[in-house]
C-alpha positions as CSV (number, residue, x, y, z in Angstrom):
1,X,113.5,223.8,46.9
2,X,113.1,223.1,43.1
3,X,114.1,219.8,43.4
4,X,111.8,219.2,46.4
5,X,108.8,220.3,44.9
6,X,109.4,218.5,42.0
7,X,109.7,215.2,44.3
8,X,106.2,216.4,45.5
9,X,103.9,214.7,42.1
10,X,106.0,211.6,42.3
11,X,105.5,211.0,46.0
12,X,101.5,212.1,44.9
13,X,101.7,209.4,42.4
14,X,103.7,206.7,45.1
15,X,100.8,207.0,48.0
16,X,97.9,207.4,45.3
17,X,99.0,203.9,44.0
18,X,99.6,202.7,47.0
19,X,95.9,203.7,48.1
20,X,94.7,202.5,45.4
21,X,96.2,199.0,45.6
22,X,95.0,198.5,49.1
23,X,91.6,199.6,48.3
24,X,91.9,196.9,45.7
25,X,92.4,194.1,48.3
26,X,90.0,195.3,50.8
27,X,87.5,194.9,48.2
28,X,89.1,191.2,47.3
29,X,89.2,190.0,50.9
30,X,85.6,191.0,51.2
31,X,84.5,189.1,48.0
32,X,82.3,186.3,48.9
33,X,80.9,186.3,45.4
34,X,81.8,185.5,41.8
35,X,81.3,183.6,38.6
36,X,84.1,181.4,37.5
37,X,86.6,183.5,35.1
38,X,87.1,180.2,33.2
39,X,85.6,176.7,33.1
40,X,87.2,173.6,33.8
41,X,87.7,173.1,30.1
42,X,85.1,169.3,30.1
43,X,81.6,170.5,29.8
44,X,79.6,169.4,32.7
45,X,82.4,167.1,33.9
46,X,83.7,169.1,36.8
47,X,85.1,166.4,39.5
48,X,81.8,166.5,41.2
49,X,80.6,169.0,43.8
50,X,83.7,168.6,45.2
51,X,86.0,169.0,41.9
52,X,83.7,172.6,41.3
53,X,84.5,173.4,44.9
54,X,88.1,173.1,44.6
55,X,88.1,175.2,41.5
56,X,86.2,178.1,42.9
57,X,88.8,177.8,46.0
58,X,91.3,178.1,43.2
59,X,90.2,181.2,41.7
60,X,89.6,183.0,44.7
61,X,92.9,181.8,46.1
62,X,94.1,183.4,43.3
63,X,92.4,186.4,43.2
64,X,93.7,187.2,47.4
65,X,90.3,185.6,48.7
66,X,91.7,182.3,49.5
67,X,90.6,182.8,53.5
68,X,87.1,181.8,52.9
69,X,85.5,178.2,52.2
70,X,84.3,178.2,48.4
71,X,81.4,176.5,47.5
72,X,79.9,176.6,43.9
73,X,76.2,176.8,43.0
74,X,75.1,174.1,42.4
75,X,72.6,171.1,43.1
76,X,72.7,167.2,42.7
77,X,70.1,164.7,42.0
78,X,69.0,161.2,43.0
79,X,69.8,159.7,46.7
80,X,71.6,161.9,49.1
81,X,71.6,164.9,46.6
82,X,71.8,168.5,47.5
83,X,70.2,171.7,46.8
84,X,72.3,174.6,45.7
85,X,71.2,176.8,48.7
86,X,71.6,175.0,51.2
87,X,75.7,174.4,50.2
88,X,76.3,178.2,50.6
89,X,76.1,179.2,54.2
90,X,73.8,182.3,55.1
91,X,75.4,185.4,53.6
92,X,75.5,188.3,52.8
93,X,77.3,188.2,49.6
94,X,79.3,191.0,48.2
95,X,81.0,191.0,44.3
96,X,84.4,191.8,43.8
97,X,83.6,195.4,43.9
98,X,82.3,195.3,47.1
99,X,78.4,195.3,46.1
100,X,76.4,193.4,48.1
101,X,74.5,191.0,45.7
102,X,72.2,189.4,48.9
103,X,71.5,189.6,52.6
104,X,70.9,186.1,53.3
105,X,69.5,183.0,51.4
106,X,65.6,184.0,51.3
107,X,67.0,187.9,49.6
108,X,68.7,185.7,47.1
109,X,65.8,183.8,45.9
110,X,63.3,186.6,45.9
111,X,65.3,189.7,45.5
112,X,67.2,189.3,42.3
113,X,70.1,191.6,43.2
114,X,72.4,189.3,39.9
115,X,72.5,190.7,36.8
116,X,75.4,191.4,34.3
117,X,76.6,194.6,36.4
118,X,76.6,192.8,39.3
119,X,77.6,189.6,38.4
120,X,81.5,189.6,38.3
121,X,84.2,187.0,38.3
122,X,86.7,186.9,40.7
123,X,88.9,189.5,39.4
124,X,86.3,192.1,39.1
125,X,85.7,191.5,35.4
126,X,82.4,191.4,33.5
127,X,81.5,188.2,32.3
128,X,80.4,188.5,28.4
129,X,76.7,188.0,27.8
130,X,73.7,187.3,25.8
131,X,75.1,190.2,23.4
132,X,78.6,190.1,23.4
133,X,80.8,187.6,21.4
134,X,81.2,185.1,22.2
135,X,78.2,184.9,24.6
136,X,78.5,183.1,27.8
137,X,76.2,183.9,29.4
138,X,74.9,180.1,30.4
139,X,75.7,179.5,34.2
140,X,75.3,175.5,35.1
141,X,73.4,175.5,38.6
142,X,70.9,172.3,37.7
143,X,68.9,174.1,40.1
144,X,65.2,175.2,40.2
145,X,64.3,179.2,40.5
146,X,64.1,178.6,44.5
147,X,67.7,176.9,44.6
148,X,66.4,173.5,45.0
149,X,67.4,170.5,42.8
150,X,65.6,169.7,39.8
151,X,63.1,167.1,40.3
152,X,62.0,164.2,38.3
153,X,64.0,161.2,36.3
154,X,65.6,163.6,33.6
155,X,68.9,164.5,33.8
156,X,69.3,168.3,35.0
157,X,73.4,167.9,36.5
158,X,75.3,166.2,33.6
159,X,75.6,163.2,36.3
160,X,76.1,165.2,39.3
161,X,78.6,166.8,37.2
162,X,80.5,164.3,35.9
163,X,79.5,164.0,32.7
164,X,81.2,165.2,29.1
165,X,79.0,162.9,27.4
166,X,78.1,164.1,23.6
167,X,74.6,164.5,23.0
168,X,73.9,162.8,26.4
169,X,72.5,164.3,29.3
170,X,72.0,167.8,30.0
171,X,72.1,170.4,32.7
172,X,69.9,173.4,33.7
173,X,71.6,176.9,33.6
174,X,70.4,180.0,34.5
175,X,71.3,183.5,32.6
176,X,73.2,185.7,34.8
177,X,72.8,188.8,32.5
178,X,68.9,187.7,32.6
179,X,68.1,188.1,29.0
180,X,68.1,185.4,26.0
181,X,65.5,182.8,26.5
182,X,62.6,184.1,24.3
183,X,60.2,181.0,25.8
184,X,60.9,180.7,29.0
185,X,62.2,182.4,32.5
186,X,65.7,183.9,32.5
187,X,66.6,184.1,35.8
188,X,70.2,183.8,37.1
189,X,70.3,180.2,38.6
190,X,66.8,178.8,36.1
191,X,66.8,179.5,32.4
192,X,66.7,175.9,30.3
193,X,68.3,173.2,29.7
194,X,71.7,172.4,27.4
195,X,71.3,169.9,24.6
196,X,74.1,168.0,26.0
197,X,77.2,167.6,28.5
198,X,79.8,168.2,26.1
199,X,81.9,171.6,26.3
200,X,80.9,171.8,22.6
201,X,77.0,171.5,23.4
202,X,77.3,174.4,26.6
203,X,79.2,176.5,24.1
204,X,76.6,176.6,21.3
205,X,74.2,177.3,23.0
206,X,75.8,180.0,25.0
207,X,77.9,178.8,27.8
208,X,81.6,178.0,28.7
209,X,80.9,175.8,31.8
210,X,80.8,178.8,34.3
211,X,79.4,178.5,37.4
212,X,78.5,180.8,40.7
213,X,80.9,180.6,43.5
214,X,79.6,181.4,47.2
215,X,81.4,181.8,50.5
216,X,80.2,179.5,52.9
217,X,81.6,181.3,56.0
């Protein structure tokens, strides 16, 4: 009898974990919204919308949300480009911790539901912001407030993301943690514009060539 109670706290300790793990991928499987844990390492050269989709397929393939089609945040410019909502399918969106972040596309350009609690990468993690060191808190979209491209001749995409250029080109980013741009908006997918395309250039002015990563289905 001893030894059977005394089997009791490990068997606790066996389904606890257990529990825990599987609540762990229910809430992965049900992701359908993150920021990239890590850049692709070349500025605002990321393969094109197609090389940014593969990557956030990657992450989430890695984090056990592989299921789902991946599409980053992002618009293009010029003839045949594409606004950022349109690329995401129709929601809702949940984080990593299962918090829904929007309902559909219209909640998630009126109701602003991201912020730096709510924004998480794909493990779960909080992605280091306008206060933290280093900050990273620059998320390249190239997209207006409403999810639409940037309009006009200037450069707002690094190329339609293909550019590393030095001092050449720019992209717009918006702030997910919504703070840091004393003279102008801060909004998660609209804040300014980088000085260049360079990973150098996103990093000093507080970015690491993160982006948002929506399922589209």
């Amino acid at each position: 009898m001893a030894k059977a109670r005394g089997l009791r706290p490990i068997v606790s300790a066996v389904f606890f974990s257990i529990g825990v793990t599987a609540l762990a991928q229910a809430q992965q499987n049900a992701m359908s919204f993150f920021i990239t844990s890590v850049g692709l390492g070349k500025g605002g050269d990321l393969g094109g919308l197609d090389g940014a989709d593969r990557h956030c397929q990657s992450l989430a393939q890695a984090a056990g949300a592989g299921g789902k089609t991946w599409h980053a945040y992002l618009s293009t410019q010029g003839g045949g480009g594409a606004n950022a909502k349109d690329r995401i399918g129709n929601g809702p969106w949940f984080n990593a911790k299962g918090i829904q972040i929007a309902s559909n596309v219209a909640d998630l350009h009126s109701n602003n539901k991201i912020n730096k609690e709510t924004a998480l990468d794909e493990r779960g993690m909080v992605v280091k912001g306008r206060i933290d060191t280093p900050n990273q808190h620059d998320m390249l979209t190239g997209t207006q407030q409403d999810g639409t491209a940037v309009q006009g001749p200037g450069d707002a995409t690094c190329s339609n993301w293909t550019s590393s250029a030095d001092g050449q080109g720019s992209a717009v980013v918006g702030h997910h943690d919504l703070i840091g741009n004393t003279n102008g908006p801060n909004f998660w997918n609209y804040s300014h514009k980088t000085p260049g395309c360079s990973q150098t250039n996103l990093q000093r002015v507080g970015g690491a060539g993160l982006f948002y990563c929506f399922a589209a289905n």
